[in-house]
Phi, psi and omega in degrees: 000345225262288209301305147017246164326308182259024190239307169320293195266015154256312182313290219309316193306308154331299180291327189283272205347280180340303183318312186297342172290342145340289181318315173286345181277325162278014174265288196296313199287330172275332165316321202278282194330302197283359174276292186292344211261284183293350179252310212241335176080030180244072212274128172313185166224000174278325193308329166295322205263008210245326196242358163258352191263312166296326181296296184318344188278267208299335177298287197315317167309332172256352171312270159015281156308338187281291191306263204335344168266013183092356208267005186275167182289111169231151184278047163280050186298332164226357130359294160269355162308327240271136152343154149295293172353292191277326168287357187268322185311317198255332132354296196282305202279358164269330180303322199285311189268343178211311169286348187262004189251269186016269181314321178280005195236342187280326189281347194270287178325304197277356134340254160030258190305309185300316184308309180279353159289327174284337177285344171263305171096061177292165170229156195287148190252018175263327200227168172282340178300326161082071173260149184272134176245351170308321188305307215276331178318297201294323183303012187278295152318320196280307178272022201259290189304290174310300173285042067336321179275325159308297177323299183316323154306338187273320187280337215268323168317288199274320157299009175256335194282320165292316194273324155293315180119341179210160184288167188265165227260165180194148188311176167222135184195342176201139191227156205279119152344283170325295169357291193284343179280312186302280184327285219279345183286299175335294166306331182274333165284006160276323181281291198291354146318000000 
């Protein structure tokens, strides 16, 4: 089940990585604008649909990664007090009751929406450039598909997390500041003990 799990929260991981050069890419392209624009008085017509058609990428697209690291916005003010039991309890009736119906009903619609955007080969009506937006569209499913498939990882997460008593290991590839303040505190009591 381990491999599973971390064979899951390696695609997310992939798909977030790949995703994230977006941000440099959409860094170069407002750059080159506000340089043509404020210098030379020659302001592109791609730029608006250039920096939400890459943001809009990079959103969609990092859900996936987000979950799997634990990383969404959550209210844990008593949460985190909570046993791993109880927090595997109340996890699993939220994935079951609102997010995996969520995700299935975001993944039909955004079929849909996307299938008849790509079947027009729409562009966008903000700008004169006519840039196609059918790309940003199809990707709806696609991050549709991928957080679905993390949840399911998520669920398999919170039973196993019920049936033990502690959450199951999870990748690692980047760590939250807090982590390393407990941890290294953890340690100087343990050392000054």
């Amino acid at each position: 089940m381990k491999k599973f799990l971390f064979f899951i929260d390696s695609l997310s991981l992939w798909v977030g990585k790949c995703f994230a050069w977006l941000i440099l890419i959409l860094t170069l392209g407002i750059s080159y604008e506000v340089l043509v624009r404020y210098v030379f008085r020659a302001p592109t017509t791609w730029a608006f649909d250039f920096s939400y058609i890459n943001y809009g990428a990079l959103f969609l697209m990092a859900g996936a990664y987000a979950l799997s690291r634990n990383g969404h916005v959550r209210a844990d003010v008593f949460y985190r007090f909570w046993q791993p039991r109880t927090q595997a309890k109340m996890d699993l009736a939220l994935y079951i009751l609102f997010f995996l119906p969520a995700v299935l009903a975001f993944m039909y619609s955004g079929y849909k929406y996307a299938e008849m955007s790509v079947r027009f080969r729409e562009v966008s009506i903000f700008s004169p450039a006519g840039v196609p937006v059918f790309p940003l569209k199809a990707l709806i499913p696609v991050a549709g598909f991928l957080l679905f498939v993390q949840g399911l990882a998520e669920v398999i997460r919170c039973v196993l997390c019920i049936r033990q008593g502690s959450w199951p290991e999870r990748l690692h590839d980047v760590e939250e500041t807090e982590s390393v303040i407990i941890r290294e505190k953890q340690h100087l009591a343990e050392k000054n003990s």
